[in-house]
C-alpha positions in Angstrom: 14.0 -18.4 3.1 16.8 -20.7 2.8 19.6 -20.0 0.7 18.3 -16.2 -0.3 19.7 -13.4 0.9 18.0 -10.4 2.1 16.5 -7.7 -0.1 18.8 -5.0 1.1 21.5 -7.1 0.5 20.2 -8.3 -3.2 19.4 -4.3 -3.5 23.1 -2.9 -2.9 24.4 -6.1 -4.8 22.8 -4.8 -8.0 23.6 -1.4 -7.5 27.5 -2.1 -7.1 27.0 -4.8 -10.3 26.0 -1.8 -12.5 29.3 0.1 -12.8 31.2 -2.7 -11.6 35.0 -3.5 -12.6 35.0 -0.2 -14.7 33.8 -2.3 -17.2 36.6 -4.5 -18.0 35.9 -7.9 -18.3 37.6 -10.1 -15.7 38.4 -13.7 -16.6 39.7 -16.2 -14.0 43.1 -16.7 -15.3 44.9 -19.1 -12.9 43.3 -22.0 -10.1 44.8 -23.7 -7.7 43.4 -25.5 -5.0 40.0 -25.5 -3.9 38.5 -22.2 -5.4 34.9 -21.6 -5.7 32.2 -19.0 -6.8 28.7 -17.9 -6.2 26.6 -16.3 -8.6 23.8 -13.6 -8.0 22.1 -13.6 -4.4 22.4 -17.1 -3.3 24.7 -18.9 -1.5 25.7 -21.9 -3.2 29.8 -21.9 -3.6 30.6 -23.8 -6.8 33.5 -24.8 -8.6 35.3 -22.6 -11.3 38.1 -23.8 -13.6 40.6 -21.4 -15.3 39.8 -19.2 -18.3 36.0 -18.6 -17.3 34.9 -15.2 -17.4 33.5 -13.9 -13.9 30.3 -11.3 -14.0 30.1 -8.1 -12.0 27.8 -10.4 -9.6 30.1 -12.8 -9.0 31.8 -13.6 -5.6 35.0 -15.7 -5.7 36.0 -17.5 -2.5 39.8 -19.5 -1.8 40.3 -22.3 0.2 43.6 -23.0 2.6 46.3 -23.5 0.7 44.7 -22.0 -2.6 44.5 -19.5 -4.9 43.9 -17.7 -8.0 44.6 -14.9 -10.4 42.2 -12.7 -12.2 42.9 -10.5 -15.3 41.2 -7.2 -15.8 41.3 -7.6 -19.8 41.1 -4.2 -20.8 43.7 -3.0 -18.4 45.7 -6.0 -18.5 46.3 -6.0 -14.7 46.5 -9.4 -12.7 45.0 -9.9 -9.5 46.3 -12.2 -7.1 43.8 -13.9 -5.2 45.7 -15.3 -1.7 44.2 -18.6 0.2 41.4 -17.7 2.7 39.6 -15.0 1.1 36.3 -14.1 -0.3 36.0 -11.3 -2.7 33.5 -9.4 -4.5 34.5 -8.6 -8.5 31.8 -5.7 -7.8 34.7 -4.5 -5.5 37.2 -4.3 -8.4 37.1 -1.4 -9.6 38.0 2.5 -8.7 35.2 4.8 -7.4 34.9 8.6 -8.2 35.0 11.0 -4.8 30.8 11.3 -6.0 30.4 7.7 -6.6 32.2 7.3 -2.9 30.4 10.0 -0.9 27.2 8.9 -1.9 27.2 4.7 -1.2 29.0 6.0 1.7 26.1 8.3 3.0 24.2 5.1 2.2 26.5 2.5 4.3 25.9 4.8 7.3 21.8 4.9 6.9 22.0 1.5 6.6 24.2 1.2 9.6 21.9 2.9 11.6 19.1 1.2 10.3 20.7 -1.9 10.8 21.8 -1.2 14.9 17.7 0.4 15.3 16.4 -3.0 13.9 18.1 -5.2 16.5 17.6 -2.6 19.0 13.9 -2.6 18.5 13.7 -6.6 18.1 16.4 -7.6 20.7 18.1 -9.4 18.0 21.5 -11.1 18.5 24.2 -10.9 16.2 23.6 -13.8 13.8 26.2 -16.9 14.2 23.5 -19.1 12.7 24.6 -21.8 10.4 23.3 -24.7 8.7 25.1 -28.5 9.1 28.0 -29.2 11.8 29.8 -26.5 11.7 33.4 -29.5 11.7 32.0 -30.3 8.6 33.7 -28.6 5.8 31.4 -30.0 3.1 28.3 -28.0 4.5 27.9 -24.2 3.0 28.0 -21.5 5.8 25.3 -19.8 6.1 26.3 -15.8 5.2 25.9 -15.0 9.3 28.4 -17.0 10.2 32.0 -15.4 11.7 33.8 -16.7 9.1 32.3 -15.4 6.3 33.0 -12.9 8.1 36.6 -13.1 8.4 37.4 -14.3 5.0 35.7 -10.9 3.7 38.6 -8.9 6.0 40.6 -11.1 4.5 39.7 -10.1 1.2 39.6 -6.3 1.3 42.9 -6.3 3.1 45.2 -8.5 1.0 42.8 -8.0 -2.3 41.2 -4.5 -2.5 43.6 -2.4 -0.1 46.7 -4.3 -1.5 45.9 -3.6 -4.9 44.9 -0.1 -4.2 41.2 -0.3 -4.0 40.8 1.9 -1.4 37.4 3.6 -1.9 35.8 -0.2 -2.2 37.9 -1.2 0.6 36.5 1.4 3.4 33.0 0.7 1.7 33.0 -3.3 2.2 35.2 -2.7 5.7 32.5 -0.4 6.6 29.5 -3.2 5.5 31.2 -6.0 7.2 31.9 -4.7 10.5 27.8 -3.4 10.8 27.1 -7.0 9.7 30.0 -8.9 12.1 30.2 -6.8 15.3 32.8 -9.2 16.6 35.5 -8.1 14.2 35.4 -4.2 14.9 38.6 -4.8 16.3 41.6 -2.4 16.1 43.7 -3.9 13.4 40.0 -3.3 11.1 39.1 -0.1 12.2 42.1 1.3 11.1 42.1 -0.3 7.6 39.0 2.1 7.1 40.2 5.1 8.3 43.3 4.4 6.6 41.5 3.5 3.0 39.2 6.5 3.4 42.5 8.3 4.2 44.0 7.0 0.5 40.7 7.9 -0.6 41.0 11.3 -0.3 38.6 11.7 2.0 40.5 13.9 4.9 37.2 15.0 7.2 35.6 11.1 7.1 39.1 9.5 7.8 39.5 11.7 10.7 36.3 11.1 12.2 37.4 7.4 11.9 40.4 8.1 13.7 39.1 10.1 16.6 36.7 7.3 17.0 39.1 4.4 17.3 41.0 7.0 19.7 38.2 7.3 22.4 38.1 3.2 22.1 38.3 1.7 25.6 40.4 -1.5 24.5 43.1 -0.6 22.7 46.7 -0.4 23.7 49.2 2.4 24.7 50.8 1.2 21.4 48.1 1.7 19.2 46.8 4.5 20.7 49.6 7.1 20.2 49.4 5.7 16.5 45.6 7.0 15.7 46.8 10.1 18.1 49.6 11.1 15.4 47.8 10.3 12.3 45.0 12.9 14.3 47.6 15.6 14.4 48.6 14.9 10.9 45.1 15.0 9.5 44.6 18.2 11.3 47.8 19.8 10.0 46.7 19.6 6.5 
């Protein structure tokens, strides 16, 4: 149906909401430019103003040339929120290694759910959208690439930066089953590399050993996964 996401998707959304940001309260401190939120499981984008408080359900997206900053209240950390991003305040917060190991047995059920289902159906990789896709007034629909790309976006200068790293393999992980397109090397490495933070030496070395046997990467980038391999291995 229009405008509703998918029950798996409303499913792992409420399941990340219940212990989300640690239970601080986040209020939206600082706007600038065109910053907008959604609420719950649809996908209307509305606009905020400063001093609002954002729910664990919540998803806060930034226009070009805008911005925003979010304060955890109870640690009294700010969050910079850079233009071009969409971020999840479910993904703000730290995981325990049990909290981690278990939504990340579940990201890789769904995974292989997910690749068996279009298998099965001959399904294409959704670039749907609804309007003209020049028109920035219309809402892109959650298939589209960019939503996509502003997610990256988001775990890389939000989640990773701030040192999020058990959310940022998690979301990485979710958004390259969902956009195939952007399992490209620069990504693939942000999740070995947060589950590497994370602690988690045997997952991050798969991840790393996988990128390795990768037909299109360079020389370059190669020898890079090689000698975090042999450092992985010597601990």
């Amino acid at each position: 149906m229009k405008g509703v996401r998918p029950i798996a998707e409303i499913v792992l959304l409420f399941m990340f909401a219940a212990a989300a940001v640690g239970g601080e309260q986040v209020i939206l401190q600082k706007v600038q430019g065109d910053v907008t939120v959604r609420a719950g499981v649809t996908e209307t984008w509305n606009k905020i103003s400063a001093g609002e408080s954002l729910k664990p359900d919540v998803t806060v997206k930034t226009g070009s040339k805008s911005s925003a900053v979010i304060l955890l209240s109870t640690s009294n950390k700010r969050i910079t929120l850079p233009p071009e991003v969409i971020v999840d305040m479910s993904d703000i917060r730290e995981l325990t290694q049990e909290e981690l190991m278990l939504k990340l047995t579940m990201e890789k059920v769904r995974s292989s759910s997910y690749q068996w289902k279009n298998k099965e159906l001959n399904m294409p990789n959704a670039t749907a959208m609804r309007g003209d896709p020049k028109d920035p007034k219309e809402t892109l629909a959650e298939s589209h690439p960019e939503v996509g790309i502003l997610e990256m976006n988001g775990i890389r200068r939000v989640l990773f930066d701030n040192g999020f790293y058990s959310t940022s393999a998690l979301k990485a992980m979710d958004v390259l089953r969902r956009y195939p397109a952007l399992k490209k090397f620069e990504n693939r490495l942000l999740v070995a590399q947060a589950l590497e933070k994370s602690n988690l030496r045997s997952e991050a070395l798969n991840e790393y050993v996988s990128i390795s046997m990768s037909t299109d990467i360079t020389k370059q980038q190669k020898e890079l996964v090689q000698g975090k391999i042999a450092q992985l291995k010597k601990q």
